[in-house]
C-alpha positions as CSV (number, residue, x, y, z in Angstrom):
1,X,19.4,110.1,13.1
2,X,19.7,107.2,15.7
3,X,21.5,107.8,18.5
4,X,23.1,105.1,20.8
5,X,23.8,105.8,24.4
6,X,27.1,105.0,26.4
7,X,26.7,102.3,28.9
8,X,28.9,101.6,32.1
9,X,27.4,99.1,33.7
10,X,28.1,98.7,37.3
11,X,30.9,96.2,38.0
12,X,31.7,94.4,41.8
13,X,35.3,92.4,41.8
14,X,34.9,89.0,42.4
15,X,36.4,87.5,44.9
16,X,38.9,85.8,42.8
17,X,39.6,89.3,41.9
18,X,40.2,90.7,45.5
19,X,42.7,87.3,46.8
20,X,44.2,88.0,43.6
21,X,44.8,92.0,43.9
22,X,46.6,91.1,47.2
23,X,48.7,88.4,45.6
24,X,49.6,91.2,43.1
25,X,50.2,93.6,45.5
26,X,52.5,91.2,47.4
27,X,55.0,90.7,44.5
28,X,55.3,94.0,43.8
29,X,56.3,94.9,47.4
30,X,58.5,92.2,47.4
31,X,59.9,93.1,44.0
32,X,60.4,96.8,45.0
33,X,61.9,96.0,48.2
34,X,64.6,93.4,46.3
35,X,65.5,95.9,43.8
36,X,63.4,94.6,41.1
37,X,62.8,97.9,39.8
38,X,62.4,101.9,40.8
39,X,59.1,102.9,40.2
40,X,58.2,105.3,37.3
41,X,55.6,107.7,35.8
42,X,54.0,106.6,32.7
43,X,55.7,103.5,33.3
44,X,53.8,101.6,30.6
45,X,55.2,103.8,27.8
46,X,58.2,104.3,29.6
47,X,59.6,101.6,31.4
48,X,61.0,98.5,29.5
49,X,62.4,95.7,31.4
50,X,61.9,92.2,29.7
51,X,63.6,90.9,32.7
52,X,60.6,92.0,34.9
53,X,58.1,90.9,32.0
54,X,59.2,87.3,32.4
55,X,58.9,87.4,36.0
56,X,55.1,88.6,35.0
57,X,54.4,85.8,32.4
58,X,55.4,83.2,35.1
59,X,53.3,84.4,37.0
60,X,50.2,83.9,34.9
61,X,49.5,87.1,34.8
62,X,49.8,87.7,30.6
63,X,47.5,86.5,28.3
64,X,45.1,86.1,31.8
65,X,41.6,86.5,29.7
66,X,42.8,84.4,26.5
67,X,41.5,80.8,25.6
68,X,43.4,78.0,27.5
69,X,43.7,76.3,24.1
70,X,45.4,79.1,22.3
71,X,48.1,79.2,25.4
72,X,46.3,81.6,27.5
73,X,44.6,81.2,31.4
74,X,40.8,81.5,30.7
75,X,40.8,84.2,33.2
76,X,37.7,87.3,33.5
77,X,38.6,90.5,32.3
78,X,38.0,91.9,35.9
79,X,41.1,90.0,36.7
80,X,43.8,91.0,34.3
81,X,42.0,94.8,35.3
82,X,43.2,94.0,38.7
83,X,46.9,93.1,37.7
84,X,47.0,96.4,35.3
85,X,45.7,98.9,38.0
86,X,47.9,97.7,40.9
87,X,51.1,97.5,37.9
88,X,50.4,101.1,37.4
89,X,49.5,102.1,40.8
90,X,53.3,100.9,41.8
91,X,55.3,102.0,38.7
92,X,56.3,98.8,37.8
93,X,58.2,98.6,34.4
94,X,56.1,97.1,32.2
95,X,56.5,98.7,28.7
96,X,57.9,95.7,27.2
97,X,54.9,93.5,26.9
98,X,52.2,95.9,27.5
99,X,50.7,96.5,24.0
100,X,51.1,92.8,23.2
101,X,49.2,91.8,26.3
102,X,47.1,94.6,25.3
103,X,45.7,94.9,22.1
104,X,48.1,92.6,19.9
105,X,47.7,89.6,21.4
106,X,43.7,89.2,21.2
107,X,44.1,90.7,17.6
108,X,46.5,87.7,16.7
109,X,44.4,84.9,18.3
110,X,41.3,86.3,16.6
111,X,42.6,87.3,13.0
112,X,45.9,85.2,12.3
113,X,46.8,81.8,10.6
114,X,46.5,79.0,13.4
115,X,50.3,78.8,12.7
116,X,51.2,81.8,13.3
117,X,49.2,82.1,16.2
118,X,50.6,79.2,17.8
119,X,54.2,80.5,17.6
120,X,53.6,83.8,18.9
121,X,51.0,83.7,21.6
122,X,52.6,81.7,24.1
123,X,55.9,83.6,23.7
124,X,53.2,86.4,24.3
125,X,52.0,84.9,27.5
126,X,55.3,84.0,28.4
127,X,56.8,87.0,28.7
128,X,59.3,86.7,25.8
129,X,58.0,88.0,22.5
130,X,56.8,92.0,22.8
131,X,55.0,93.9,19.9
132,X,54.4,97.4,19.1
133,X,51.9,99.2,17.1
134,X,52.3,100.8,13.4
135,X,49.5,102.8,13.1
136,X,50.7,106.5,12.4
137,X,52.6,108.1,10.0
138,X,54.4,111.0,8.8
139,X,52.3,113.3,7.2
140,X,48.8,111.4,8.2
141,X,48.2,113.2,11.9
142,X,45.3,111.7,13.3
143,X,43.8,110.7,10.1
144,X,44.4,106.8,9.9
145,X,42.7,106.4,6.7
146,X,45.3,108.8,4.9
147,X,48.1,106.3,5.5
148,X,50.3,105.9,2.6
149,X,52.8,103.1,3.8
150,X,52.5,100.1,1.2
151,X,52.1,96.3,0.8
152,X,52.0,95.2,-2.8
153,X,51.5,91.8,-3.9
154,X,54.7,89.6,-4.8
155,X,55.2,86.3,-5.3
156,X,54.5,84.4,-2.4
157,X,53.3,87.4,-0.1
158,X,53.9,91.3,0.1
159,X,56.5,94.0,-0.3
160,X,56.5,96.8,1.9
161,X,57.8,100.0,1.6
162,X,57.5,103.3,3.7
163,X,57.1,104.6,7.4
164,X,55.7,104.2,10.3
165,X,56.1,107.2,13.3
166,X,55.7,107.4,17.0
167,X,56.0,103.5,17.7
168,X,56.2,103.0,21.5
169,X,58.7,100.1,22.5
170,X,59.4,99.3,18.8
171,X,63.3,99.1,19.6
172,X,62.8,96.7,21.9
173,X,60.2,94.5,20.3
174,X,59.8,91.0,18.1
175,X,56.8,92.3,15.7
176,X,54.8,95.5,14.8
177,X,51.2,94.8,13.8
178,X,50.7,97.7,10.9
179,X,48.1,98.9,9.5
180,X,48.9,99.0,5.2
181,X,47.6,100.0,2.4
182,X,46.9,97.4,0.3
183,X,44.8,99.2,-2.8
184,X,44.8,102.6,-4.3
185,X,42.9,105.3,-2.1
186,X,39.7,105.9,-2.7
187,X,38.5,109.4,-1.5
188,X,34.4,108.1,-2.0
189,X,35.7,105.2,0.5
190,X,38.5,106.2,2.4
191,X,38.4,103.5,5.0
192,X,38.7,100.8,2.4
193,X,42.0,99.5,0.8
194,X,43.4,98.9,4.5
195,X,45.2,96.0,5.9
196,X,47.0,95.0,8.4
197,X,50.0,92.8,8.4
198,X,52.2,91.2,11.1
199,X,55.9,92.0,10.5
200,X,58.7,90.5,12.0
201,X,61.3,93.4,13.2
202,X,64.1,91.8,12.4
203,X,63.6,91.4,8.6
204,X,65.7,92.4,6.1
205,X,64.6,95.9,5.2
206,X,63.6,97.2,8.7
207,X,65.0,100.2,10.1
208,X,63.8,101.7,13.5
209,X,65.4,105.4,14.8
210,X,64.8,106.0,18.7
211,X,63.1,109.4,19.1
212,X,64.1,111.3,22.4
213,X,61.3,113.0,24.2
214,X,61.5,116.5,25.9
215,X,63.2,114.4,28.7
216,X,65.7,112.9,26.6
217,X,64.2,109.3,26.7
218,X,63.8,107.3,23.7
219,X,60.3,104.9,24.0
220,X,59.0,106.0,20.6
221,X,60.7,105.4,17.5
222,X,60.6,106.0,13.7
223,X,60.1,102.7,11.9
224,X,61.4,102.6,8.3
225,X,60.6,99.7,5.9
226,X,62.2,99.3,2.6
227,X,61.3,96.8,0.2
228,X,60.8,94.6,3.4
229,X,59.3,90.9,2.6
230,X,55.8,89.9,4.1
231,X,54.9,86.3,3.9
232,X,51.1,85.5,3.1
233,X,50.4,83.6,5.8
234,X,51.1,87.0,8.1
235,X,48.4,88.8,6.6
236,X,46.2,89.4,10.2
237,X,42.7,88.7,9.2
238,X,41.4,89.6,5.2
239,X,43.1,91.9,2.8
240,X,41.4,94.9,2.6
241,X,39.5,94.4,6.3
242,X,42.4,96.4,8.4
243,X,40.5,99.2,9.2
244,X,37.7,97.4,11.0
245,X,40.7,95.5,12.8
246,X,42.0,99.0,13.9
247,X,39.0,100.4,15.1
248,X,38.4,97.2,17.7
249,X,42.0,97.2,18.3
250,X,41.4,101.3,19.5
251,X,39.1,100.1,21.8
252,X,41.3,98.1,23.6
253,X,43.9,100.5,23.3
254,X,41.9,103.6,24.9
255,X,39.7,102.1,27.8
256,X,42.4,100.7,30.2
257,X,43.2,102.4,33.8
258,X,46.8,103.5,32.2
259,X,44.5,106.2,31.1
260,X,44.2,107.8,34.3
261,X,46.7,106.0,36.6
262,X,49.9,107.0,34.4
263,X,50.9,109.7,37.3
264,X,49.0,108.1,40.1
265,X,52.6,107.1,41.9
266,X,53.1,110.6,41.7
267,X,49.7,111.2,43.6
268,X,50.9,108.2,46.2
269,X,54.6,109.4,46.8
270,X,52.8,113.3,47.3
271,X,50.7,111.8,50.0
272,X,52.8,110.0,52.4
273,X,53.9,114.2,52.5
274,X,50.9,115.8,52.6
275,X,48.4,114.4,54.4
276,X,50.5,115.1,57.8
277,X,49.4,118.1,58.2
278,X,47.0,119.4,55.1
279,X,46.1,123.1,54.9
280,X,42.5,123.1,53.7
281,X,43.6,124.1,50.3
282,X,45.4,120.8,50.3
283,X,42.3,119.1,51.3
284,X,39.9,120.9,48.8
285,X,42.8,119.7,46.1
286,X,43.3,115.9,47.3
287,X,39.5,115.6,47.9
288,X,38.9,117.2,43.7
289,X,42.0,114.6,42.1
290,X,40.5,111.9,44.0
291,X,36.7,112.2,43.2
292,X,37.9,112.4,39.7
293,X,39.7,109.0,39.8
294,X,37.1,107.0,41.3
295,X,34.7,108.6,38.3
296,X,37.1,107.3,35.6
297,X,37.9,104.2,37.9
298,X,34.1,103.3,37.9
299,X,34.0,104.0,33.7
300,X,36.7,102.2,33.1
301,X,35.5,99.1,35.0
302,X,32.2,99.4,33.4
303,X,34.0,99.0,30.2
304,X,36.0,95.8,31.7
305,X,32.5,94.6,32.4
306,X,31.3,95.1,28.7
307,X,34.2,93.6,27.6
308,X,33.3,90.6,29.8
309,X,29.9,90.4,28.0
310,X,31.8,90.2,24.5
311,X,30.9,93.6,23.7
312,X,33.1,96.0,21.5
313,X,32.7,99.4,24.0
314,X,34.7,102.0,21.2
315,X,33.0,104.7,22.0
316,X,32.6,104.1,25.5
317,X,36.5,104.0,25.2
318,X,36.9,107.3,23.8
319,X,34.2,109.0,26.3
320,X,37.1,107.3,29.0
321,X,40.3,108.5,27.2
322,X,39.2,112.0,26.7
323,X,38.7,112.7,30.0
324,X,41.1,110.6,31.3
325,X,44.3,112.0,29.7
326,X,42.9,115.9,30.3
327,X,42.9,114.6,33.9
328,X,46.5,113.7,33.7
329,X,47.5,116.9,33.2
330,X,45.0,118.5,36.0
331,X,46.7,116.0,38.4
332,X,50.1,117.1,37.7
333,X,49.6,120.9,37.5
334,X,47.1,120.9,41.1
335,X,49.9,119.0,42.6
336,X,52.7,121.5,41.7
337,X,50.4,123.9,43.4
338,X,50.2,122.6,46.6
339,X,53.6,120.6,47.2
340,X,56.5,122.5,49.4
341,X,58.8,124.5,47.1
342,X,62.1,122.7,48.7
343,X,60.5,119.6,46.9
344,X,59.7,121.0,43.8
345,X,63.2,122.0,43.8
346,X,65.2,119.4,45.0
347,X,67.0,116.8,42.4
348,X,67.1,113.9,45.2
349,X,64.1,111.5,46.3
350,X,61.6,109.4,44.4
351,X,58.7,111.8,44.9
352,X,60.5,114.6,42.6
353,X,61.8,112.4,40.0
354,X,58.4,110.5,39.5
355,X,57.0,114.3,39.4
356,X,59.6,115.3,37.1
357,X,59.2,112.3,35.0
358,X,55.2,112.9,35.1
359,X,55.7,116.3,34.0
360,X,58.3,115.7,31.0
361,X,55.7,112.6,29.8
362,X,52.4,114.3,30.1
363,X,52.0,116.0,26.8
364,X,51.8,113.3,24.9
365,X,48.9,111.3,26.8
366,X,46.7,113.4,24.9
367,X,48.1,112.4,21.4
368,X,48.5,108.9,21.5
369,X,45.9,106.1,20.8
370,X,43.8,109.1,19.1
371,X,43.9,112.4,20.0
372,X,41.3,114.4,22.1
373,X,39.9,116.6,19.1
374,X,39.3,113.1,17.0
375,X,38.0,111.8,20.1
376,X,35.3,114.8,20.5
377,X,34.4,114.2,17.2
378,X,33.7,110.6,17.5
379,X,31.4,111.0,20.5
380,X,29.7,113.8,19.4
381,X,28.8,111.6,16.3
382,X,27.5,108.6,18.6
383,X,25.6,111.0,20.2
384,X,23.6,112.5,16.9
385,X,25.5,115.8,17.0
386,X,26.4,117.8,14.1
C-alpha cells in the first residue's frame, strides 16, 4: 500500500500580511472600545451579528482570496489567515458570515451556474447574504454517505424532502448548501448517488427549529424540508458529484485557526491576571497551553500555504482538527486549575463569562466538521495503517 505523507510547509507573513494584521487589530480595538460588540468564546459558532458582518465586508475583508472578476479582492490566503486569527483572538461576532466566507463561498464560485454565482457572491463579499451548511442528519452520525434526505427530479428542477440536523447559523441565514441524495443507495458504492444543491431558506416548504445548547443558546438548528422546490440551475456542480464537493469543502472547513483559537480570549482575559505574580505551577501551565498553540499555529499556516499553492490539504486538515479541538478542551480544564477560586465563582467580569461560555461550548468542538474517531480513521488510512 502507498502511503502519502503530511506536509506543512513552512510559511513567513508577507509584509502585506503584517501592515494588514495591525490594520485589523486597529478596528477591532476601536470597535470594542465603541461598543461594537462584547467579546465571546467560540464566537464563530456563537456570535451572530450581521450588523458587525457588514462593517467586515466594507472593509474588504470577505471574499479576500476570491477572483476580482467574480466580486472578490485577489488577495493571498496568508491574508484572510491574518483577519480570521486576530477575529478570533478578540471575540469578535462573526457567526453570520463565517461559513460563507468559509467554505460556501469558494464552493459557489467553483461549482455554480455563472448566474447564480453572480447573485450571491458579492452579497457574500458584502456582508449581506450568510449560508449554512446541511451536511448531517438524524440518524446518519458521522457517516455522510448514509444520508437519506432526498432531491427527486420534477419538472423543471428537484423536490426535496427530509432533514437536515445541527445547522450552525441556519436561523439566521439566506441559503444552506446540502448535500442530497439524488439516486438510490448503493451499499457496493456508497459514496455515489450524492449531490449537492443550493437552497434558498426562504422557500416554501422550509422549516428550521433552534436547538438550545447546554447553555441555553440556540446557534444550531434542525432544518426540515418538505416537498421544497429546487430549481435546476441550483444544482452546485454535477448530479451525482456531491460527495467529492463535500470532501474539498471539509478541508476548508477543518484547517482554519477557529480550531484552536475558539477559547483563546479566554487564555488572554486569564493573563492580564496571572502573569502578575505566577506560582511556578502557573508558569509550567502557561508555558504547556502556549507551546501547544504555536505547534497547531505553525500547522495550520502550513496548510494556508498549501492552500496558496492550489493544493487540496484534507488530510493535513484532519491531522490539524484532531488535535486542535482535544486542545480546546486541555486549555479550558488547565486553566480551571490554576485561576483564583473567587474568579471561578464570581458571576461579574468578562474573564468568567468568556470561561463560562468556553466551558458550556466546548463539547461540541469535537463533533462538528467530523468527529475525532472519523478523523483517526482517516489519517490512519493516509498513513497505510490497518
Amino acid at each position: 500500500m502507498s502511503v502519502t505523507r503530511f506536509r506543512f510547509p513552512f510559511v513567513e507573513m508577507p509584509e502585506a500580511a503584517i501592515a494588514l494584521r495591525e490594520e485589523v487589530r486597529q478596528f477591532l480595538a476601536e470597535e470594542r472600545e465603541n461598543g461594537g460588540f462584547v467579546p465571546m468564546a467560540d464566537c464563530w459558532a456563537s456570535a451572530m451579528s450581521p450588523e458587525y458582518s457588514r462593517k467586515v465586508g466594507q472593509r474588504g475583508w470577505l471574499g479576500m482570496t476570491w477572483d476580482k472578476k467574480y466580486g472578490g479582492h485577489g488577495r493571498t490566503f496568508l491574508e484572510r489567515y491574518v483577519v480570521t486569527e486576530e477575529m478570533l483572538v478578540a471575540g469578535a461576532p462573526v457567526m453570520a458570515h463565517w461559513i460563507a466566507d468559509r467554505q460556501s463561498g469558494p464552493q459557489i464560485i467553483k461549482h455554480a451556474q455563472p448566474h447564480v454565482r453572480d447573485k450571491v457572491i458579492p452579497r457574500i463579499v458584502a456582508g449581506e447574504c450568510f449560508c449554512a451548511i446541511g451536511m448531517s442528519e438524524p440518524n446518519s452520525g458521522s457517516d455522510l454517505a448514509s444520508v437519506a434526505t432526498k432531491a427527486e427530479k420534477v419538472d423543471g428542477g428537484w423536490r426535496v424532502n427530509g432533514t437536515k440536523l445541527w445547522s450552525t447559523g441556519a436561523h439566521g441565514c439566506d441559503y444552506m448548501i446540502t448535500l442530497l441524495r439524488t439516486s438510490p443507495p448503493d451499499e457496493k458504492a456508497r459514496h455515489e448517488g450524492l449531490s449537492q444543491f443550493i437552497i434558498d431558506l426562504k422557500s416554501p416548504g422550509v422549516s428550521i427549529r433552534g436547538i438550545a445548547d447546554i447553555g441555553g443558546q440556540v446557534h444550531f438548528n434542525e432544518t426540515q424540508f418538505e416537498d421544497v422546490f429546487v430549481p435546476d440551475d441550483y444544482v452546485l456542480g454535477e448530479v451525482g458529484g456531491g460527495w467529492k464537493m463535500v470532501v474539498g469543502e471539509l478541508a476548508l472547513e477543518r484547517s482554519g485557526p477557529e480550531r484552536f483559537l475558539s477559547s483563546f480570549i479566554v487564555l488572554q482575559e486569564a493573563m492580564r491576571l496571572l502573569v502578575n505574580d505566577p506560582s511556578e505551577k502557573t508558569r509550567q501551565v502557561l508555558g504547556e497551553i502556549v507551546a501547544k498553540i504555536k505547534t497547531l499555529r505553525r500547522m495550520s499556516l502550513g496548510i494556508a500555504g498549501l492552500l496558496e499553492e492550489g493544493a487540496s490539504p484534507e488530510m493535513e486538515a484532519a491531522l490539524v482538527k484532531d488535535g486542535a479541538t482535544l486542545f480546546e478542551r486541555e486549555l479550558l480544564e488547565k486553566l480551571r486549575a490554576i485561576l483564583p477560586q473567587h474568579v471561578l465563582a464570581s458571576s461579574s467580569g468578562l474573564l468568567p463569562a468568556v470561561l463560562r461560555d468556553g466551558i458550556l461550548r466546548v463539547p461540541s468542538s469535537t463533533l462538528r466538521g467530523g468527529t475525532n474517531e472519523v478523523l483517526k480513521g482517516m489519517i490512519a488510512r493516509q498513513l497505510g495503517m490497518r
